[in-house]
TORDRENTOR-378442 format. One record per atom (N, C-alpha, C): residue number from 1; atom name; x, z negated, y negated. Coordinates in steps of 0.1 Angstrom, whole numbers, plus 2048, in hexadecimal, padded with zeros to 3 digits. Atoms other than C-alpha are relative to their C-alpha. Layout:
<nudrens>
resi|name|px|pz|py
NUM|CA|X|Z|Y $
...
</nudrens>
This chain:
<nudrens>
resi|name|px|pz|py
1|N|80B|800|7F6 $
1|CA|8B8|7EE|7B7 $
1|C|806|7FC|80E $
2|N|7FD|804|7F0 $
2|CA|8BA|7DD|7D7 $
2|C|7FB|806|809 $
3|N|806|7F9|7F5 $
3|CA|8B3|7EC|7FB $
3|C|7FC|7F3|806 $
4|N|809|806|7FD $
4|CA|89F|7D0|804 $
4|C|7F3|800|7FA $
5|N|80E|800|803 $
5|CA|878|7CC|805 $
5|C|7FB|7F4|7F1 $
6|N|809|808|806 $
6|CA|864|7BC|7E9 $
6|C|7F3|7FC|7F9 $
7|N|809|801|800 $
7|CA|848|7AF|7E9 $
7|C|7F5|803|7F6 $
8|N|806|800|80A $
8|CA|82A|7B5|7D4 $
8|C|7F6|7F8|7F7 $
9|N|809|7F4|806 $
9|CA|815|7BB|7BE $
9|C|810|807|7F7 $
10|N|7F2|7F1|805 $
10|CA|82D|7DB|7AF $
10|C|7FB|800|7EE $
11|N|807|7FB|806 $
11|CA|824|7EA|78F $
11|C|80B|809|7FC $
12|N|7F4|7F5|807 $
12|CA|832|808|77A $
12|C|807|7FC|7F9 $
13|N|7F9|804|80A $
13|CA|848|807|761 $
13|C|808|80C|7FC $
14|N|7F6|7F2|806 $
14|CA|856|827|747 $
14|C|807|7FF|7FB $
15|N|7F6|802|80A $
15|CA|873|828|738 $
15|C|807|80F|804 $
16|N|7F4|7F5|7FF $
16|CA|88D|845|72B $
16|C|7FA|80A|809 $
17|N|80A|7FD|7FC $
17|CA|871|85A|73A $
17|C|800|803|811 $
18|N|805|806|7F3 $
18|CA|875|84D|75D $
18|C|7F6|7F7|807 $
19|N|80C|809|7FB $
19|CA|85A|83D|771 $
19|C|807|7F8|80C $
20|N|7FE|807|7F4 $
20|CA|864|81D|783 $
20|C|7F7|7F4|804 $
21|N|806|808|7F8 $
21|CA|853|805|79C $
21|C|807|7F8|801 $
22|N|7F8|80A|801 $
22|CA|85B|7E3|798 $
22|C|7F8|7F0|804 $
23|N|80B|80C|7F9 $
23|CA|84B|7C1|7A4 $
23|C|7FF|7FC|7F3 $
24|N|80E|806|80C $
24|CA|835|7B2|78B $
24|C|805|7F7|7FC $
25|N|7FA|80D|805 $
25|CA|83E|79F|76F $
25|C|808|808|7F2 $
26|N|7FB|7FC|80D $
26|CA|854|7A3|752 $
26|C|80B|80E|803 $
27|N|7FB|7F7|7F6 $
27|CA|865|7C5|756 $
27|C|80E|800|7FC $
28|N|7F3|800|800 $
28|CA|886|7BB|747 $
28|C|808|7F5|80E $
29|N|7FC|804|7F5 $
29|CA|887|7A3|766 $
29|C|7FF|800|80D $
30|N|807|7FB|7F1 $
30|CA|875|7B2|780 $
30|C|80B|806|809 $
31|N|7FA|7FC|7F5 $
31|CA|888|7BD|79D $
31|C|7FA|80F|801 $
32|N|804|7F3|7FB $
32|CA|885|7E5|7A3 $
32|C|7FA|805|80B $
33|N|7FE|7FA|7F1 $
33|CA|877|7F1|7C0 $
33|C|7FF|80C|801 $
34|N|7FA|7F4|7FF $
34|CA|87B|815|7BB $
34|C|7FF|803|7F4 $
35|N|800|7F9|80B $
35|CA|882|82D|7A1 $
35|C|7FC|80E|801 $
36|N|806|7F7|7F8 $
36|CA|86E|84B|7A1 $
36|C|801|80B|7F1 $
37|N|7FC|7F4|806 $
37|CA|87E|86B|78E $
37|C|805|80E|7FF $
38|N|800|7F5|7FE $
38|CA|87C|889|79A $
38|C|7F2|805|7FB $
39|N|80D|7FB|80B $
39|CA|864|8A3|78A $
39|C|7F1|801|808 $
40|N|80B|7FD|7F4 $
40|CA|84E|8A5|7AC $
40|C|7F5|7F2|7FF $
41|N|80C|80F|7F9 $
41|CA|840|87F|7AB $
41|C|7FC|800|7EB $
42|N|802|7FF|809 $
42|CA|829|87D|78F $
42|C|7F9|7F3|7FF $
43|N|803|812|803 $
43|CA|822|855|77F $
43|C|7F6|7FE|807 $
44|N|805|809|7F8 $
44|CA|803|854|794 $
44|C|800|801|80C $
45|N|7FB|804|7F1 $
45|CA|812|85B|7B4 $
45|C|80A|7F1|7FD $
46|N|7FE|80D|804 $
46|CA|827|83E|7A5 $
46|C|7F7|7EF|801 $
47|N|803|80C|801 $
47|CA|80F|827|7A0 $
47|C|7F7|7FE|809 $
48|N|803|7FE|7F7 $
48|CA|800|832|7C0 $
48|C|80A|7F4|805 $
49|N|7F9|802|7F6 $
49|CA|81E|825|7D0 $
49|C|801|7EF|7FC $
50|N|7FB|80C|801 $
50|CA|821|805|7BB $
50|C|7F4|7F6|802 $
51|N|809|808|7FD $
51|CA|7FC|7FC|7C6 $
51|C|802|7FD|810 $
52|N|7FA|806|7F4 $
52|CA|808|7FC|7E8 $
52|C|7FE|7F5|80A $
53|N|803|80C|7FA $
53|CA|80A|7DB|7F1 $
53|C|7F4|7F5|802 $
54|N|80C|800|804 $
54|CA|7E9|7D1|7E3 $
54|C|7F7|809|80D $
55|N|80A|7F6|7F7 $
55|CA|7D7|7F0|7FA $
55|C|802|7FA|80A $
56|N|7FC|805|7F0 $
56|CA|7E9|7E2|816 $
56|C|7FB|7F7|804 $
57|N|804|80E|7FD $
57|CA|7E1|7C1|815 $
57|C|7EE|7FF|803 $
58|N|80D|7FF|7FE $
58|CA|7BB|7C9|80F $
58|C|7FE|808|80C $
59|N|7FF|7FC|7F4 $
59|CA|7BC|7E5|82A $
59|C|801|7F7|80B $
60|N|800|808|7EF $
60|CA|7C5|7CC|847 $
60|C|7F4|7F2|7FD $
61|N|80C|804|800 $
61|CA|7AA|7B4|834 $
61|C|7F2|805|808 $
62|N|80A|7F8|7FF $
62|CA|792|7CF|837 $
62|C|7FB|801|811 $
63|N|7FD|7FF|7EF $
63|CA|79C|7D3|85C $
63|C|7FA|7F9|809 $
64|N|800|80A|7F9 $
64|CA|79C|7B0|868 $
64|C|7F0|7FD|7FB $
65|N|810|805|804 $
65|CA|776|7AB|854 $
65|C|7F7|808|80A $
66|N|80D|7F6|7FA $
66|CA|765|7CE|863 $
66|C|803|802|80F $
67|N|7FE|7F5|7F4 $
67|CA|776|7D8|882 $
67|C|7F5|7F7|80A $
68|N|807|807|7F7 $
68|CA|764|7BA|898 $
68|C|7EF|805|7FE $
69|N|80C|7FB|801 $
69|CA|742|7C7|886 $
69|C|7FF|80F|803 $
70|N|806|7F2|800 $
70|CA|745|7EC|887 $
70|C|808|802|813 $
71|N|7FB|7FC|7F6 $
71|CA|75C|7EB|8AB $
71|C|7FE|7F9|80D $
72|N|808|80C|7F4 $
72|CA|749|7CB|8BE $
72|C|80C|7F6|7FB $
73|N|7F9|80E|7FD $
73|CA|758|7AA|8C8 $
73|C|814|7FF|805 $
74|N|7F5|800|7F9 $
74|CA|772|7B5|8D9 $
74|C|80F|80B|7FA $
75|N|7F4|7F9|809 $
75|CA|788|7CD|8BF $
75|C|804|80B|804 $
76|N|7FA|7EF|7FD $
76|CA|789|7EF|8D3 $
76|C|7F4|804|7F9 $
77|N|806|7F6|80C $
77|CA|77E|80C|8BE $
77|C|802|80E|808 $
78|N|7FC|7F3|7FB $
78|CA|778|82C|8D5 $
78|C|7FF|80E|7F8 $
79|N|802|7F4|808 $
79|CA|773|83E|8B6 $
79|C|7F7|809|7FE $
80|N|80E|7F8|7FD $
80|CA|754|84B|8B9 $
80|C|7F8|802|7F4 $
81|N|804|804|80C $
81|CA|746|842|89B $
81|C|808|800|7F7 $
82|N|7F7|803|80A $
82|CA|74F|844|877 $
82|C|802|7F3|7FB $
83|N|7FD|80E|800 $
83|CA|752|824|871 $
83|C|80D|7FB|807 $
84|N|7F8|804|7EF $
84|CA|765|821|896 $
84|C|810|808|7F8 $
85|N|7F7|7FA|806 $
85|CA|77C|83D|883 $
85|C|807|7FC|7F5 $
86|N|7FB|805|80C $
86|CA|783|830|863 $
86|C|80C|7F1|806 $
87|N|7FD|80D|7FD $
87|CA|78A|80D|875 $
87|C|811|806|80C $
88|N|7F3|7FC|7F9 $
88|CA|7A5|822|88C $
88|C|808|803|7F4 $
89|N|7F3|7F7|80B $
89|CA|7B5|833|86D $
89|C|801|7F6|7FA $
90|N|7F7|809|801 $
90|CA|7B9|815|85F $
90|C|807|7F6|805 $
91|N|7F4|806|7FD $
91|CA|7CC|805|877 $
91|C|80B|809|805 $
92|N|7F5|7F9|7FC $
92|CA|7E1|822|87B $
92|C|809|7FC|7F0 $
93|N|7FC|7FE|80C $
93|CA|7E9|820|858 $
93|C|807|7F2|7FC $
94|N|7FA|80B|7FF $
94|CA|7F1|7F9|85A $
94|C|80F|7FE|805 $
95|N|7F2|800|7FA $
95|CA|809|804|877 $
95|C|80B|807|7FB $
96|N|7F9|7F9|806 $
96|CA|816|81C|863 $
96|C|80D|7F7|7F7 $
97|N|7F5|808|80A $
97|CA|822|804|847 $
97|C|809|7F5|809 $
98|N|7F2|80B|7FA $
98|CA|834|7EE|864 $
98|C|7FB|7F6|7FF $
99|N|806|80D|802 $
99|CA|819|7D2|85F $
99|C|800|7FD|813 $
</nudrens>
């Protein structure tokens, strides 16, 4: 497993009754991107994590389609609204992932 980023789409993958995350594709060639085996993460926090890149990508879609309709022309959101709210939490959650 490498410590660099890779890109997605992720998916699961079991074996030897560990659950790993691996980019998409054949899983004897796929590149790892984590391995998740401790008793606390359970496969669908797994495949939470391996949708990821997918949520993300739609998330900053979602963003860039509504925020000009639910925030005006001009892209400030004083939050007042739910809509105005949602459209702040998800760009906090964009900056979060470092987009």
């Amino acid at each position: 497993m490498r410590n660099t980023h890779t890109n997605g789409p992720w998916q699961t993958f079991e074996s030897c009754s560990e659950t790993f995350i691996i980019s998409a594709g054949d899983p004897a060639t796929a590149d790892t991107v984590a391995k998740v085996w401790h008793a606390k993460y359970h496969p669908t926090r797994a495949q939470l994590i391996a949708a990821a890149p997918e949520l993300l990508a739609t998330l900053i879609e979602l963003e860039k389609l509504f925020a000009p309709l639910v925030c005006g022309p001009n892209g400030e959101c004083p939050g007042l609204t739910r809509g105005e709210m949602a459209i702040i939490a998800a760009r906090s959650a964009i900056t979060k992932a470092g987009v």
